[in-house]
C-alpha positions in Angstrom: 0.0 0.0 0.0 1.0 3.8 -0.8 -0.5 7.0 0.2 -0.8 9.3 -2.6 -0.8 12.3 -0.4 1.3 11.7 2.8 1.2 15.2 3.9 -2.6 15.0 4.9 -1.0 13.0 7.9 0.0 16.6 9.6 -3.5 16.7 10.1 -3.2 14.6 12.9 -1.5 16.9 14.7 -4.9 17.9 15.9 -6.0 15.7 18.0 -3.6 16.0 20.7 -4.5 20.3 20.8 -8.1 18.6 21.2 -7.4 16.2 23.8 -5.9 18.9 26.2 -8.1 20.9 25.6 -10.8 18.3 26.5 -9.1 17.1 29.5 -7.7 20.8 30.8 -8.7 20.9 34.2 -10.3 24.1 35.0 -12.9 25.7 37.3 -16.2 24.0 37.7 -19.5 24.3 39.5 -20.2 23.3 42.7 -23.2 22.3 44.6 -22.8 22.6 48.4 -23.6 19.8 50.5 -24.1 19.3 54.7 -22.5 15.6 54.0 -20.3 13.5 51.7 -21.3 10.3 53.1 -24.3 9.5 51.3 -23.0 10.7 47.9 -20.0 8.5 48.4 -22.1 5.4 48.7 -24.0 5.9 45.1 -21.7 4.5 42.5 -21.3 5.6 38.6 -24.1 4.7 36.1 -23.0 2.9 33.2 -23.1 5.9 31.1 -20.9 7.7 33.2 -18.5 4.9 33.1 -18.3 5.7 29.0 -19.1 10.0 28.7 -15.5 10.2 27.2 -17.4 7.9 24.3 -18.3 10.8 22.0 -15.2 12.1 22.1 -13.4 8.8 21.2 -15.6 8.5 18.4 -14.7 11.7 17.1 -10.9 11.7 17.4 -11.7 8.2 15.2 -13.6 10.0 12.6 -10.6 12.6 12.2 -8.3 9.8 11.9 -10.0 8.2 9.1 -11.2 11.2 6.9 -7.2 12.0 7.4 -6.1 9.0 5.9 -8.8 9.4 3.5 -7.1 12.5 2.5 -3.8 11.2 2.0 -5.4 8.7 -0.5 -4.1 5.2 0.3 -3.7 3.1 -2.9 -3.6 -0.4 -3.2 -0.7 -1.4 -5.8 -0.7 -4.7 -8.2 2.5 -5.6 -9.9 1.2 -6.5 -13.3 4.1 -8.1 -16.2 3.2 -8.4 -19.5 5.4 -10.2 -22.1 5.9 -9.5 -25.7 7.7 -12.1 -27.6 8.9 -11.5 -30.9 9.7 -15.1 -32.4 10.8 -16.1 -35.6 8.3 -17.7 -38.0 10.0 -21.2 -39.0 9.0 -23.6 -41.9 10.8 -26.7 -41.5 10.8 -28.2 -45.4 11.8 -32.3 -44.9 12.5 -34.3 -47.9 10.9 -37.9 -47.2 11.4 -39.4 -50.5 12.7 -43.2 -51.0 16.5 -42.0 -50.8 16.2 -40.4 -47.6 16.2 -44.6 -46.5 19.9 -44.7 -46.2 21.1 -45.2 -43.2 23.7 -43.8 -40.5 24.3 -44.3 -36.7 22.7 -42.2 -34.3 24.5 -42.8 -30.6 24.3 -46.6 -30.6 21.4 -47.1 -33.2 21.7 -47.4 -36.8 18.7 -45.4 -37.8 17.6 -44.3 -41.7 18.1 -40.2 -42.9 14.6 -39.6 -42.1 15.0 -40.6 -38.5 17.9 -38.9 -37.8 16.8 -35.8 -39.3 13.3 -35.8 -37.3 15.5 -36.5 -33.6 17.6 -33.3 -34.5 14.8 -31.2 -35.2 13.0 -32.4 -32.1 16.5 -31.4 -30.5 16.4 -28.1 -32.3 12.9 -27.4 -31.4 13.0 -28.8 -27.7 16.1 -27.8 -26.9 18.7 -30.9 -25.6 19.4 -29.2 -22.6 23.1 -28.4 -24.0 24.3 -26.5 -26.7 20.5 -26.6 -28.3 18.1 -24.7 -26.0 15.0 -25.0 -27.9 12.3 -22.7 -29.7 9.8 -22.0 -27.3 9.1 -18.2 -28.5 9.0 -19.2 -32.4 6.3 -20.1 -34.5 7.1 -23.7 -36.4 5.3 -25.3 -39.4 6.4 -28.4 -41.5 6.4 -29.4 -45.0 7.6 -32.7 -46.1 7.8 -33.7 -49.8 8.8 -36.3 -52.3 6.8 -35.8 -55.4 4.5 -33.9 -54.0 4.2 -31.3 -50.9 2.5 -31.2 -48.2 1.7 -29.0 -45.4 1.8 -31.5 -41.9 1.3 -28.8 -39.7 0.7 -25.3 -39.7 2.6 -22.4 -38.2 1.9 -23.0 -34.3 3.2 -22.0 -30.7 2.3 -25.5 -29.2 4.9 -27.5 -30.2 3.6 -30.7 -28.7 1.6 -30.7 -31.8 3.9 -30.3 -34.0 6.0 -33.1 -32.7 3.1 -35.5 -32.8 2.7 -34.4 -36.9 6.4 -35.4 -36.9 6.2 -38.9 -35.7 3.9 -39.4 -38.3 6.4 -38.7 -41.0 7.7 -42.1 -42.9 9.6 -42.6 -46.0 7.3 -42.6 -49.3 6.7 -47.0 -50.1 4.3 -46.0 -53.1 6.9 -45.5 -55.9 4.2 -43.0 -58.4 4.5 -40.9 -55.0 8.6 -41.3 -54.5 10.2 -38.5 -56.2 11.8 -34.8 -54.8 9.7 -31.6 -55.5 12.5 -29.5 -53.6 10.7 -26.3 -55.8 7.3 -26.7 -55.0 8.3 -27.3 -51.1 9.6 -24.3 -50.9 7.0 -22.3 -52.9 4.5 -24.1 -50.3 6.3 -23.3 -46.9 6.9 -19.9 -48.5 3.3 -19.3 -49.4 2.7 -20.2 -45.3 4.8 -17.6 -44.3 3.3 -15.1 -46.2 -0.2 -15.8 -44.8 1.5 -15.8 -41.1 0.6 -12.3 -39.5 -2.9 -13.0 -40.6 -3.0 -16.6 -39.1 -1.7 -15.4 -36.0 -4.5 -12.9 -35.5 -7.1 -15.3 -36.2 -5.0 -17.1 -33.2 -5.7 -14.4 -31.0 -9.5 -14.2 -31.8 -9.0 -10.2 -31.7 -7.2 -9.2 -34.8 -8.0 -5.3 -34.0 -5.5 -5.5 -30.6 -2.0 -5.4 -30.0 -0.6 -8.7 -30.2 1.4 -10.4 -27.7 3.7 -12.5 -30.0 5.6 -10.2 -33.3 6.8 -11.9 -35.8 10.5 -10.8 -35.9 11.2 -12.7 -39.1 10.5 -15.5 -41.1 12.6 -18.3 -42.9 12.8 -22.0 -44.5 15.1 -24.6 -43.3 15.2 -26.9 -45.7 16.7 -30.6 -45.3 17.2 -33.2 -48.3 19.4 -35.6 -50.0 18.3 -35.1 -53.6 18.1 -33.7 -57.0 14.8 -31.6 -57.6 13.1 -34.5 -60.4 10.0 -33.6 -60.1 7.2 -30.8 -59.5 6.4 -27.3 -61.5 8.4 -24.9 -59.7 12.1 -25.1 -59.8 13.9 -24.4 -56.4 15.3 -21.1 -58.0 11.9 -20.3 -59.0 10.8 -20.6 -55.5 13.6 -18.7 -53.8 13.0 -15.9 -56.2 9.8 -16.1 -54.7 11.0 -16.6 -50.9 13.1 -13.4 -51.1 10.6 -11.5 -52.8 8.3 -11.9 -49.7 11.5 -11.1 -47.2 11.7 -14.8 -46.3 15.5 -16.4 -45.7 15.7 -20.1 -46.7 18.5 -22.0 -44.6 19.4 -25.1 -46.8 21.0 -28.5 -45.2 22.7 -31.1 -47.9 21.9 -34.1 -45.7 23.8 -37.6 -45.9 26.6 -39.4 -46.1 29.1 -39.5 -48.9 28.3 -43.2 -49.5 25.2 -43.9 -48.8 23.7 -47.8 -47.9 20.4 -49.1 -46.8 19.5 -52.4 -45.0 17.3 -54.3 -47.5 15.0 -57.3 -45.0 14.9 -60.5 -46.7 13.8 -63.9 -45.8 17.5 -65.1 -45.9 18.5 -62.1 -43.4 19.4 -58.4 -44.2 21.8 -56.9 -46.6 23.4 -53.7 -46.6 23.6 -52.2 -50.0 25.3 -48.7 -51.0 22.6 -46.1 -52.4 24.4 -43.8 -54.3 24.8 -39.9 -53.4 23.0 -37.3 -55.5 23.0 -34.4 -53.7 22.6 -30.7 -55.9 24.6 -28.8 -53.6 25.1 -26.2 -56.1 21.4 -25.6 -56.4 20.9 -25.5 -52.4 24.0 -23.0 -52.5 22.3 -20.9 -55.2 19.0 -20.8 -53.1 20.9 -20.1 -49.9 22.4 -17.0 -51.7 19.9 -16.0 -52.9 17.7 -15.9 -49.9 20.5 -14.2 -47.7 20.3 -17.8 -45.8 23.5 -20.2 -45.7 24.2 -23.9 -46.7 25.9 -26.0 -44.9 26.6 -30.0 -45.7 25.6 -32.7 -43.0 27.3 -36.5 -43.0 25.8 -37.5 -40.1 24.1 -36.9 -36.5 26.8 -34.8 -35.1 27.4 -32.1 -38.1 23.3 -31.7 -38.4 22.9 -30.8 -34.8 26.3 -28.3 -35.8 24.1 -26.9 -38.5 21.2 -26.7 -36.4 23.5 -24.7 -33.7 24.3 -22.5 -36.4 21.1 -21.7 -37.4 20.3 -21.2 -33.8 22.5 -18.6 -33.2 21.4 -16.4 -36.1 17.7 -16.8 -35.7 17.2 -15.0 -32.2 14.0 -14.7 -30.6 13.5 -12.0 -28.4 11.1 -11.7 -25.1 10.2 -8.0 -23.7 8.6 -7.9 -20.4 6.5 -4.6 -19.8 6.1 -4.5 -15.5 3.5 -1.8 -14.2 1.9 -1.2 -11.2 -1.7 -1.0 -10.9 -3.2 1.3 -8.3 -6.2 1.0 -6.8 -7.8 3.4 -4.7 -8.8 2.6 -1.2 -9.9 6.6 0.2 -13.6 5.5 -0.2 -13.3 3.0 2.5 -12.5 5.2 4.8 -14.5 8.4 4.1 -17.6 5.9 4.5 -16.4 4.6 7.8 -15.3 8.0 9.1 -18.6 9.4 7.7 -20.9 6.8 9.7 -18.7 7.2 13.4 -19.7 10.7 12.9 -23.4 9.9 12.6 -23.2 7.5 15.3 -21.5 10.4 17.5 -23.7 12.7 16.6 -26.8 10.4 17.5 -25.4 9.3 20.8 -24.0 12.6 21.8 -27.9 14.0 21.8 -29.6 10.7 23.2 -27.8 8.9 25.3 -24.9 11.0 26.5 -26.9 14.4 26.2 -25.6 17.1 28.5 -27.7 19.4 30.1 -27.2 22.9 30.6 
């Protein structure tokens, strides 16, 4: 609590001027009697015992309207946050090459499966030299032939990792291809349509909004050799940096790539072949103001992910206030209704007379 006005507390300086003068001693009447004796015998009526009553009740009234006066407030700390994240589109390549395999700690896992742990890493945080995406916006768009959107731009990433378990390596081969253009014209297309998606979020599009969108990119991951599709990847970057988006592109693999093929007379490991553009992820990089960088295995994507990290920063403003709340009415309606009740009394019960 505060008081607005602490100088109304010099007010109080009255009530001990009115309390000597109430108790000055000074000359009274007298009423002569032949003897004490029988006067001594008859003892104080109740409202004797309390005649200094009124007079308590109005020193109390003073005290309250001055506190009234000097306005006590009633202060709540109130802390608004404004994030402003960065707008993500992951773009994952699921096509039938991304099935070669690599280890991954002690498992042997296919590209795919690697690439969804690191993201999770990236997204989450690992508690290390990740520390996760909370403030950001993330959406995902896989693709082999085609592109799809498996979820949109969202804060809950809970969601979004359940979308991501969901995310296997193409089997149907008139599906199996890599349309690295028209991911990227897709995910691109999403971030254009972000601010307004985000104010449907809020259900309010007329206020100020809590989360900014600070900027907005494309991390894309494959293996492959855009086959397949109408855009080209150029096309699409063109079309990226037109709309102020930056596309971070990730050559993912090793340099000889195998794959366990399952067969009634056991599994076989068999080399896949590498056919990775990495002059057309460099030229969209470029071109985006975003970098490339190559990943061989678990430990360089997670570098590339750090990377990407540390150039994409969210940042988080917190706005603290104090909200007052006046409390002076309390008291004036207290001190109002003692001086009622002093007034009442002091001509009823305690009534002098002359």
């Amino acid at each position: 609590m505060r008081f607005y006005s602490p100088w109304a507390f010099l007010l109080l300086l009255i009530i001990p001027v009115i309390l000597f003068r109430y108790f000055k001693k000074g000359r009274t009447g007298s009423i002569r009697f032949p003897s004490l004796e029988s006067v001594k015998q008859v003892s104080p009526s109740p409202i004797f015992r309390f005649r200094h009553l009124p007079l308590f009740l109005r020193l109390l009234t003073l005290t309250l309207l001055i506190i009234g006066l000097a306005r006590p407030q009633k202060g709540k700390e109130i802390v608004r946050e404004f994030s402003q994240g960065v707008a993500i589109e992951m773009v994952l390549d699921h096509s039938g090459s991304m099935a070669s395999e690599m280890e991954y700690g002690d498992q042997r896992l296919n590209n795919l499966e690697v690439a969804k742990k690191v993201f999770k890493e990236f997204v989450l945080g690992n508690g290390r030299t990740l520390k996760g995406r909370p403030n950001d916006l993330i959406g995902m768009v896989v693709f082999a032939r085609y592109a799809d959107t498996i979820c949109p731009l969202i804060l809950d990433h809970g969601a979004l990792l359940q979308f991501l378990k969901n995310i296997h390596i193409v089997k149907i081969k008139s599906e199996d291809g890599t349309a690295i253009g028209d991911a990227l014209a897709l995910a691109a297309a999403r971030l254009q349509t972000a601010e307004e998606k985000l104010k449907k979020m809020t259900n309010n599009p007329n206020r100020s909004q809590p989360f900014q969108i600070k900027s907005k990119v494309i991390i894309l991951l494959t293996d492959g050799v855009n086959n397949a599709g109408k855009m080209s990847p150029l096309e699409a970057a063109e079309l990226a940096r037109k709309w102020g988006i930056k596309i971070y592109t990730i050559g993912f693999g090793g340099r000889e790539g195998v794959a366990t093929i399952r067969t009634p007379f056991g599994d076989y490991t068999v080399p896949t072949g590498m056919t990775l553009d990495e002059e057309t992820l460099k030229a969209i990089a470029k071109k985006t103001g975003g970098i490339y960088r190559r990943a061989t295995d678990e430990k360089s994507l997670r570098a590339v992910y750090e990377k990407i990290d540390h150039l994409e920063k969210s940042k988080i403003e917190s706005l603290r206030y104090l909200d007052y709340q006046e409390l002076f009415p309390k008291f004036i309606i207290a001190g109002l209704f003692l001086l009622l009740l002093e007034i009442l009394i002091s001509h009823t019960i305690f009534r002098r007379i002359p």
